[in-house]
VEXNUKOL-518421 format. One record per residue: residue number from 0; x, y, z of N, C-alpha, C, CB in turn; residue in one letter. Coordinates in pm, whole numbers, plus 50000, padded with zeros to 5 digits. Glycine has a CB too. Example, Ala and Ser with C-alpha at 12.3 -4.5 7.8 and 13.67 -1.06 7.14 Angstrom:
  rolo    n.u    n.v    n.w   ca.u   ca.v   ca.w    c.u    c.v    c.w   cb.u   cb.v   cb.w  votor
     0  51319  49431  50780  51230  49550  50780  51320  49670  50780  51131  49553  50905      a
     1  51285  49775  50708  51367  49894  50714  51290  50003  50787  51408  49940  50572      s
//
This chain:
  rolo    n.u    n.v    n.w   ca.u   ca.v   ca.w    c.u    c.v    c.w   cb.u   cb.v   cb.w  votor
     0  50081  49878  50000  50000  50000  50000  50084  50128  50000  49909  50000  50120      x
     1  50248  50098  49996  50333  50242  50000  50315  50303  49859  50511  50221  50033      x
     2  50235  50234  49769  50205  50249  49676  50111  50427  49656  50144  50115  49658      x
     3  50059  50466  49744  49958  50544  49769  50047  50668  49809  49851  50486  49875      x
     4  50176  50660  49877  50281  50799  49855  50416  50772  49770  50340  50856  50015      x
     5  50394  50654  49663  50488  50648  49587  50463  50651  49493  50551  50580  49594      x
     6  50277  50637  49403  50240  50631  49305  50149  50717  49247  50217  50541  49303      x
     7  50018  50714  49343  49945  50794  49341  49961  50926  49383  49874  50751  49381      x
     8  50073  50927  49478  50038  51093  49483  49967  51136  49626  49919  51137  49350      x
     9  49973  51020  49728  49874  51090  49811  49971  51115  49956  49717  50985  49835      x
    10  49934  51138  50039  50052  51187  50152  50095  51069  50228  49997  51303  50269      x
    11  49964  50976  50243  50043  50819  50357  49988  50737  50262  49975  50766  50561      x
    12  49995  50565  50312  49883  50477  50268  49774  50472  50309  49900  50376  50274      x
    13  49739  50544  50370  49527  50551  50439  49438  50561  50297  49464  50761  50563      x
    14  49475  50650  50194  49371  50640  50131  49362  50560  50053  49341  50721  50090      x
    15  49487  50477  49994  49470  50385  49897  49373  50277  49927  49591  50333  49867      x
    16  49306  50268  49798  49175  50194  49773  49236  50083  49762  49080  50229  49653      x
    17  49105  49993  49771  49104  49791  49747  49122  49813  49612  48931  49667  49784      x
    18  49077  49902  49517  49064  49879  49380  49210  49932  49310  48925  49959  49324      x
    19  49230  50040  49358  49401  50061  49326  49480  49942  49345  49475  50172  49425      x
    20  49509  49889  49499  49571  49763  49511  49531  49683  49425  49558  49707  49623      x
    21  49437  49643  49414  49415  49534  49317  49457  49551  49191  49290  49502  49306      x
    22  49457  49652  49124  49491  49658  48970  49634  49722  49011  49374  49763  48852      x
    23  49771  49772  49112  49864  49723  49123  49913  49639  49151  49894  49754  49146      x
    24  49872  49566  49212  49942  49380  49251  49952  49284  49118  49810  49269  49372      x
    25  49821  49360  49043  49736  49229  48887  49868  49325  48845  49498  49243  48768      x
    26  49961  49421  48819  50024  49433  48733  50173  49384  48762  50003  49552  48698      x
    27  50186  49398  48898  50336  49313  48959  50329  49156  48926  50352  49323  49153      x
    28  50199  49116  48949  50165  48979  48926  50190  48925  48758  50005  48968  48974      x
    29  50162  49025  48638  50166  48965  48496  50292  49038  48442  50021  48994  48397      x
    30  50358  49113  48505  50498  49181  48494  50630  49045  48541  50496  49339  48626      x
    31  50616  48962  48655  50688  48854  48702  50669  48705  48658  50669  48860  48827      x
    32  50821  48634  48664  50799  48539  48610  50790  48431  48768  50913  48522  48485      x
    33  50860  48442  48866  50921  48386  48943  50909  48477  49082  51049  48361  48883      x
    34  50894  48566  49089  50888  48637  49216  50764  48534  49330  50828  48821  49172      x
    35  50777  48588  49476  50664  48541  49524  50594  48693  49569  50693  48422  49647      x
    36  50488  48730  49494  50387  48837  49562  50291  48827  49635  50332  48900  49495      x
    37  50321  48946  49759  50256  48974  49866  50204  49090  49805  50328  48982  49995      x
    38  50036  49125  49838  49927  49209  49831  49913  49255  49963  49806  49149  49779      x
    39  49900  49358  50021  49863  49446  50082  49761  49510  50114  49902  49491  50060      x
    40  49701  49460  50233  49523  49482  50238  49559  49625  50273  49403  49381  50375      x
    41  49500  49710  50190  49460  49834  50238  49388  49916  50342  49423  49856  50176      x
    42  49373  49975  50423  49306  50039  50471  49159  50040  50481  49345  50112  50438      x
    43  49113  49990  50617  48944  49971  50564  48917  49880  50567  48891  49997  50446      x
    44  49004  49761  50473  48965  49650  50381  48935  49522  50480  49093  49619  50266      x
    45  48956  49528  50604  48967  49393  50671  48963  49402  50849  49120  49325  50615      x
    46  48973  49520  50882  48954  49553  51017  48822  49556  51075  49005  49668  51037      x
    47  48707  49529  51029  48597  49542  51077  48546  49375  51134  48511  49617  50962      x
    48  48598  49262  51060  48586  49149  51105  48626  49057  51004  48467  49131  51152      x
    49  48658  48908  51021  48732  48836  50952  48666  48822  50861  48778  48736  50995      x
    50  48478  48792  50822  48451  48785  50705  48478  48895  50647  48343  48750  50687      x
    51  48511  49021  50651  48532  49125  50558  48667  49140  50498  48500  49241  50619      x
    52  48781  49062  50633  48879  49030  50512  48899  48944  50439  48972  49031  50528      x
    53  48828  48819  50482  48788  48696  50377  48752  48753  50197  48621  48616  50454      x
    54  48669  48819  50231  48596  48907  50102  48712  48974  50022  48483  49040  50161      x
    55  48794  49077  50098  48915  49124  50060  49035  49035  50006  48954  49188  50163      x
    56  49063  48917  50035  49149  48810  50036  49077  48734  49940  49177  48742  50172      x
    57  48962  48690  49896  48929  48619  49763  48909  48721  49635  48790  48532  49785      x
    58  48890  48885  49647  48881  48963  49521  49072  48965  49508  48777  49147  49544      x
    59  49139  48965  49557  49261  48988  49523  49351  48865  49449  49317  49032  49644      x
    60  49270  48712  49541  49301  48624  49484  49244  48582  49349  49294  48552  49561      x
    61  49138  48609  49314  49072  48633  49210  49102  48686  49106  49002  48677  49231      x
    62  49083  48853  49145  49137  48953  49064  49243  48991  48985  49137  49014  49110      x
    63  49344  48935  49119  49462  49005  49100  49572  48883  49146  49463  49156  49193      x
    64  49587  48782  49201  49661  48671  49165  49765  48640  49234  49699  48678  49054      x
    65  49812  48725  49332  49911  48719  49445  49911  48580  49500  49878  48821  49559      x
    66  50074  48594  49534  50044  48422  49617  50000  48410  49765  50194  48326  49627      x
    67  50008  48576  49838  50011  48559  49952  49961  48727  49975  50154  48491  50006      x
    68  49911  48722  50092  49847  48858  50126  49899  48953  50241  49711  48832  50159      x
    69  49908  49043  50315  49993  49094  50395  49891  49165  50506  50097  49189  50315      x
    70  49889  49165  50603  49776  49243  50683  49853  49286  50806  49634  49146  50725      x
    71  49845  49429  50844  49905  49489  50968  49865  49509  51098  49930  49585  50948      x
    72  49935  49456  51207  49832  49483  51331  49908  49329  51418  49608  49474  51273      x
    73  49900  49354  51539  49883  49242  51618  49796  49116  51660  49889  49282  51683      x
    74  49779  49090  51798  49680  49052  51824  49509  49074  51742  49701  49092  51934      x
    75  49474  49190  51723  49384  49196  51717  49303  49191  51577  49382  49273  51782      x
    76  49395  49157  51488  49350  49090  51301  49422  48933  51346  49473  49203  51101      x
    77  49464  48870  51426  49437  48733  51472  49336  48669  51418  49417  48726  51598      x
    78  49215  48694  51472  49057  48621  51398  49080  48611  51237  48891  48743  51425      x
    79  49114  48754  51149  49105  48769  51049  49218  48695  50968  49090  48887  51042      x
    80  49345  48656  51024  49455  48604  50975  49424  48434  50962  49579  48650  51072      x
    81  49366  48407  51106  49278  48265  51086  49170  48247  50983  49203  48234  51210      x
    82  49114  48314  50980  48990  48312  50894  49060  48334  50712  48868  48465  50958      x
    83  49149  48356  50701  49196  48385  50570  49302  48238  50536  49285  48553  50571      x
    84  49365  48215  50610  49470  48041  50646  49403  47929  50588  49485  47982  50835      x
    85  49233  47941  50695  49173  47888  50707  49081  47872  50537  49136  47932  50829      x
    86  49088  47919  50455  49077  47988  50329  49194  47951  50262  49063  48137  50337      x
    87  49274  47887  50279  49380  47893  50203  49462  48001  50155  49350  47846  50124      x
    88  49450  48111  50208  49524  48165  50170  49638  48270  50270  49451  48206  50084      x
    89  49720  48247  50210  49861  48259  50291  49878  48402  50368  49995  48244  50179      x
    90  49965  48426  50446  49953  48532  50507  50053  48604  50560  49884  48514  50579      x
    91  50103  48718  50542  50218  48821  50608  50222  48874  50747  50219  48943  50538      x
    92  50240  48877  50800  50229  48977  50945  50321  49085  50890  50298  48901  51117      x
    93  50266  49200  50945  50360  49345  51017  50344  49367  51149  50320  49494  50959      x
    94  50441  49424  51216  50440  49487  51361  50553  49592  51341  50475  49370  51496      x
    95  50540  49689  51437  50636  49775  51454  50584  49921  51446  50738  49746  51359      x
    96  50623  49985  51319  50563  50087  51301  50467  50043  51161  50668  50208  51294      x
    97  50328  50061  51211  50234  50043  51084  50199  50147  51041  50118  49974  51096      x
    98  50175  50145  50935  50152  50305  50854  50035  50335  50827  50214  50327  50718      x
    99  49955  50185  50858  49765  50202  50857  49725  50290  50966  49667  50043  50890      x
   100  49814  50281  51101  49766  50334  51233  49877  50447  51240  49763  50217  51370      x
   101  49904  50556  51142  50019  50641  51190  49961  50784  51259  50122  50676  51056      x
   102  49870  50765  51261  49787  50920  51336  49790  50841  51495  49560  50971  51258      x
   103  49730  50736  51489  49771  50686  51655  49911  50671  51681  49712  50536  51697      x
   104  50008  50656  51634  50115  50643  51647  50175  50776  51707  50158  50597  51533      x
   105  50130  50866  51644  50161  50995  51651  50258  50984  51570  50186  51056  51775      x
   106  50300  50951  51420  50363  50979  51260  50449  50880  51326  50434  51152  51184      x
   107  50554  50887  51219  50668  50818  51168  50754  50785  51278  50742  50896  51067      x
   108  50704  50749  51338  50833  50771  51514  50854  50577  51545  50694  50890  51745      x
   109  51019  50569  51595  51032  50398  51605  50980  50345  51681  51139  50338  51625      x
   110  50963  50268  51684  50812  50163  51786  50928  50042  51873  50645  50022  51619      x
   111  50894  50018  51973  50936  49932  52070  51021  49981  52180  50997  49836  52012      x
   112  51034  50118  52188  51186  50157  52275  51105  50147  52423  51278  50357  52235      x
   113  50981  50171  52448  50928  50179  52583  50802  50045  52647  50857  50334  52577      x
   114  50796  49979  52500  50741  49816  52503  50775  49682  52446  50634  49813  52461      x
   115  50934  49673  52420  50993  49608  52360  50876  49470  52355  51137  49603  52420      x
   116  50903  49424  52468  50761  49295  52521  50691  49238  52468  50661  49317  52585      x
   117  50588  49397  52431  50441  49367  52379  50481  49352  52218  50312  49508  52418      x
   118  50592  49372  52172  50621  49318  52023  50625  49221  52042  50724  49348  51943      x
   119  50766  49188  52124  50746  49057  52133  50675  48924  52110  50749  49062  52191      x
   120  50604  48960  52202  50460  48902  52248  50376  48863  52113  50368  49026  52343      x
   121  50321  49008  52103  50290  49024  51926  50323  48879  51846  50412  49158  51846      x
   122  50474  48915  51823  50509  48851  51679  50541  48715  51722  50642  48925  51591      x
   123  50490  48623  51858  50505  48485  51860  50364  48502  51878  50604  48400  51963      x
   124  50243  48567  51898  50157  48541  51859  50073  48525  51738  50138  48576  51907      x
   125  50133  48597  51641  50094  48599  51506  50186  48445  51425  50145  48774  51439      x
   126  50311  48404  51463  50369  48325  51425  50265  48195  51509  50527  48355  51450      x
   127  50190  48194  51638  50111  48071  51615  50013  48059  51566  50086  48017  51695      x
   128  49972  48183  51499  49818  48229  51446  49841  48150  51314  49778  48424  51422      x
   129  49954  48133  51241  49990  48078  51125  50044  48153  51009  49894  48020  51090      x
   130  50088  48310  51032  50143  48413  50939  50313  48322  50868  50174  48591  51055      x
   131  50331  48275  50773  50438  48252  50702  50596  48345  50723  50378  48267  50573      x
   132  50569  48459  50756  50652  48556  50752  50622  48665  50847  50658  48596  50628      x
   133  50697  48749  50866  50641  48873  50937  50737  49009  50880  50656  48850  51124      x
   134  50711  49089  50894  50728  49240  50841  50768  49315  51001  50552  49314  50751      x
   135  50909  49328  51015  50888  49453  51125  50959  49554  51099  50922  49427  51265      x
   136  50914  49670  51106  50939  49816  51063  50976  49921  51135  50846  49861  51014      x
   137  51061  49981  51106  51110  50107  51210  51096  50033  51378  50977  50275  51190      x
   138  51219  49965  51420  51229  49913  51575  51341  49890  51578  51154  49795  51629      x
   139  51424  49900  51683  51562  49935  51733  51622  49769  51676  51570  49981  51937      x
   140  51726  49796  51637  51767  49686  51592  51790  49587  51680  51861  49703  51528      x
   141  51817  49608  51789  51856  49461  51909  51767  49425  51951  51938  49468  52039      x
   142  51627  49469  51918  51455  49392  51938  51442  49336  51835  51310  49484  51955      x
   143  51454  49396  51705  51451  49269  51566  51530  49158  51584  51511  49321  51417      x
   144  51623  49214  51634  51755  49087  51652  51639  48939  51729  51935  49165  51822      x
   145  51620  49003  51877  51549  48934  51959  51457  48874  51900  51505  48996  52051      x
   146  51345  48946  51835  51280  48856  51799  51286  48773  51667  51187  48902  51814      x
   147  51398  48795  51556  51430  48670  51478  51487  48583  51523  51490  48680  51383      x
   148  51556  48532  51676  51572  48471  51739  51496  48395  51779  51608  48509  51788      x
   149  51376  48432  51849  51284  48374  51898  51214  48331  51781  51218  48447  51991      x
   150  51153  48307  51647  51063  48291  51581  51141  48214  51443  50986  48427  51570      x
   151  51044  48121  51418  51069  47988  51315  51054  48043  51170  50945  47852  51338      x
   152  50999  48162  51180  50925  48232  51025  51078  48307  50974  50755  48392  51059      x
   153  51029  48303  50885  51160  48455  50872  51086  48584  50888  51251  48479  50693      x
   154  51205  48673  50935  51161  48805  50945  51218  48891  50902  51144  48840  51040      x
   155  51154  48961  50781  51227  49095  50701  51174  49242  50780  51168  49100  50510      x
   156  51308  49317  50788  51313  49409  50808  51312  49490  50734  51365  49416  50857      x
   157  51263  49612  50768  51265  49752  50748  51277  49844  50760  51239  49783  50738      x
   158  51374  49956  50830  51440  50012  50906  51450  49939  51048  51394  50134  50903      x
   159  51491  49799  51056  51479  49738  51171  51665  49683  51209  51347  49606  51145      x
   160  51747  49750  51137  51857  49687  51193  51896  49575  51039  51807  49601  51366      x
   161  51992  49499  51037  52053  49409  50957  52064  49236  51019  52195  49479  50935      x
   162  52030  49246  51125  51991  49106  51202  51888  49042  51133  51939  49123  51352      x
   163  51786  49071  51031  51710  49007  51014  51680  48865  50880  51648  49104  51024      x
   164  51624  48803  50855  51634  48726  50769  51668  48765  50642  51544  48672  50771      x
   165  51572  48892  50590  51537  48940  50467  51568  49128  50477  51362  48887  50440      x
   166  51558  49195  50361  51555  49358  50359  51443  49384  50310  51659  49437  50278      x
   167  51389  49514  50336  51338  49588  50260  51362  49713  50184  51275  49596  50305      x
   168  51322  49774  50050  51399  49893  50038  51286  49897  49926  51581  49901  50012      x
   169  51226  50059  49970  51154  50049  49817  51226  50140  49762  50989  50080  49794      x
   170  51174  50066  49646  51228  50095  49477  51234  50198  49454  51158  50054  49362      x
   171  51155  50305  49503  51160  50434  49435  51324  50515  49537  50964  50533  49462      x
   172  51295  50476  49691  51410  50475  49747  51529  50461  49696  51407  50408  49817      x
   173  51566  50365  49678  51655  50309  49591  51726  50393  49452  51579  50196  49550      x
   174  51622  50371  49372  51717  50475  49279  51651  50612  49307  51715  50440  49096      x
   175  51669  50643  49395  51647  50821  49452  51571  50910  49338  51824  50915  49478      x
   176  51459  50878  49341  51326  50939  49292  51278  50993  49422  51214  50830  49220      x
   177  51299  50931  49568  51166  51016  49616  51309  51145  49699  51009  50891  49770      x
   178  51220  51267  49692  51296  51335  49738  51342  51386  49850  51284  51383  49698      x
   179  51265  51324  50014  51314  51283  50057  51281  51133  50170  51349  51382  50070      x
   180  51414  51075  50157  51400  50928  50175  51386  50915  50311  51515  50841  50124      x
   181  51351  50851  50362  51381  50750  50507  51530  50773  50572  51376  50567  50463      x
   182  51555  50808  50692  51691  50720  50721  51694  50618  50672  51724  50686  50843      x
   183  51662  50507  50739  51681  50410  50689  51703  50328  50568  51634  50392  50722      x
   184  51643  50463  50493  51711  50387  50324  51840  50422  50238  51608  50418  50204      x
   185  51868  50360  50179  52000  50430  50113  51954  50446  49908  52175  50286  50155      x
   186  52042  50552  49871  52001  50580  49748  52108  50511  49659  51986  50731  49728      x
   187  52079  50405  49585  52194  50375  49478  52204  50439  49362  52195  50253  49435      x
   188  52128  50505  49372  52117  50594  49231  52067  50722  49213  52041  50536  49142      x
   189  52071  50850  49165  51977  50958  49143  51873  50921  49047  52045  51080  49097      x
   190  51797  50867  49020  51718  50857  48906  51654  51032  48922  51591  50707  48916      x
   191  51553  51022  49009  51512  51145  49024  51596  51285  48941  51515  51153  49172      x
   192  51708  51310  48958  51816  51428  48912  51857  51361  48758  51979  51445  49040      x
   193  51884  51270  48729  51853  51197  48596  51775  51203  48471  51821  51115  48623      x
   194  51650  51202  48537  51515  51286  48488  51504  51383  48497  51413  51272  48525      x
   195  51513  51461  48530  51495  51571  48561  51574  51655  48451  51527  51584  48699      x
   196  51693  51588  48431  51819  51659  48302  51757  51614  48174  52010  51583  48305      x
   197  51689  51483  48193  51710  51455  48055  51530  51557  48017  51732  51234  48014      x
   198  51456  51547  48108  51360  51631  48051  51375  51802  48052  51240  51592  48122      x
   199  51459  51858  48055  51512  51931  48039  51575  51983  47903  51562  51909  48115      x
   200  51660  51854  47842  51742  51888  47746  51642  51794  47608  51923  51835  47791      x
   201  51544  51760  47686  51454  51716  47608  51369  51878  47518  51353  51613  47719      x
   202  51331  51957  47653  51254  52097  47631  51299  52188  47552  51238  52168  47739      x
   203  51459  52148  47543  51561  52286  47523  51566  52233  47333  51774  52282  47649      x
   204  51597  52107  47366  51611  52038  47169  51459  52121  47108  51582  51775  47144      x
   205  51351  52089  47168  51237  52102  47123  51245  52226  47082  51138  52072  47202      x
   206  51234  52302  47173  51229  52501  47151  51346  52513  47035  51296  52627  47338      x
   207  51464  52506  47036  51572  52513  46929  51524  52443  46778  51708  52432  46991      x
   208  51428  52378  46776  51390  52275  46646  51457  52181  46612  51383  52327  46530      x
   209  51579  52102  46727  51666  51939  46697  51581  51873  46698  51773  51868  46794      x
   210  51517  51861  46808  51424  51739  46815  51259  51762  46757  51421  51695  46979      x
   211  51234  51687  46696  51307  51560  46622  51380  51613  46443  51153  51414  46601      x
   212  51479  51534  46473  51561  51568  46337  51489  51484  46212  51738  51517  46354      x
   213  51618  51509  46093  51563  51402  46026  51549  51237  46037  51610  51422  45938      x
   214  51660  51198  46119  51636  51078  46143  51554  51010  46220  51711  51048  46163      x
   215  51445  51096  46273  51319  51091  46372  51177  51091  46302  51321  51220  46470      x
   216  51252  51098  46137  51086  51185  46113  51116  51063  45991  51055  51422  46064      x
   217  50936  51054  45954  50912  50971  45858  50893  51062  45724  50791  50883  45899      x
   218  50933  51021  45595  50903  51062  45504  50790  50963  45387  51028  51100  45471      x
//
């Protein structure tokens, strides 16, 4: 759902729709040959009770073709993580900092420094709930540590330290399109400043009359 301040345009992931997700996942999904994709219940989509993410979890499987689905929260999407297993269909955990709940959070701030515990706690409860994997995000690295220790799943991090099974880094991060990144991420590239020149010297050919020359043009 980072899809919603990396694609669309909007300030967090709260507003991204079931229907956006869905017709971005159906395009990660017929874009790959071999990847394994995780879908991202959006906002809305599954917090009200497990049949409603059941509903959410068969239009995506349907729709859009993912092998596995991702849902944020602790304890309390438990019911809904069963109820989707139970459905066959596979399942992600997140804990840490969730970006569905960042107004309760009070924004972007690292999660565990004053309840290490109740993560804890958390993420061996979601690992007996039956989640395949788990997602933990923005938390001091010697609590990720701890808890990929404790837990049979793997666990990818995300600004969580280098202890963990797996990374995360989005893409737009990465080659430095967004303008500005995370600590936690690093830029391998300017794409962003890249673009930016070449549409530039794109504007400047145009106004001068190079582009397009003759070897651009059909006769």
């Amino acid at each position: 759902d980072s899809a919603g301040n990396n694609f669309y345009g909007y300030e967090n992931t709260i507003p991204v729709s079931l229907n956006e997700m869905i017709s971005s996942t159906r395009a990660v999904v017929e874009s790959s040959k071999h990847a394994l994709v995780v879908a991202d219940f959006p906002f809305g989509s599954y917090e009200s009770s497990p049949e409603q993410a059941l509903e959410t979890g068969v239009r995506f499987f349907k729709e859009a073709k993912p092998q596995a689905v991702k849902l944020e929260g602790g304890v309390k999407v438990i019911p809904q993580i069963k109820k989707l297993i139970a459905a066959g269909i596979p399942v992600m955990g997140h804990l840490g900092l969730t970006p569905q709940s960042l107004h309760q959070l009070g924004g972007y701030r690292v999660q565990g420094r004053e309840n290490p515990e109740l993560i804890i706690e958390q993420a061996k409860n979601l690992e007996k709930a039956g989640v395949f994997a788990l997602v933990l995000e923005l938390i001091p690295a010697e609590l990720a540590e701890k808890i990929q220790k404790s837990l049979q799943i793997p666990v990818i991090g995300i600004g969580a330290g280098p202890n963990c099974d797996a990374q995360v880094l989005v893409w737009t991060d990465l080659v430095g399109l967004t303008a500005n990144s995370p600590k936690f991420s690093r830029k391998y590239l300017n794409l962003r400043e890249e673009i930016g020149a070449a549409a530039k010297n794109w504007s400047k050919d145009v106004e001068s009359g190079e582009f397009p020359n003759s070897n651009e043009t059909f006769s």
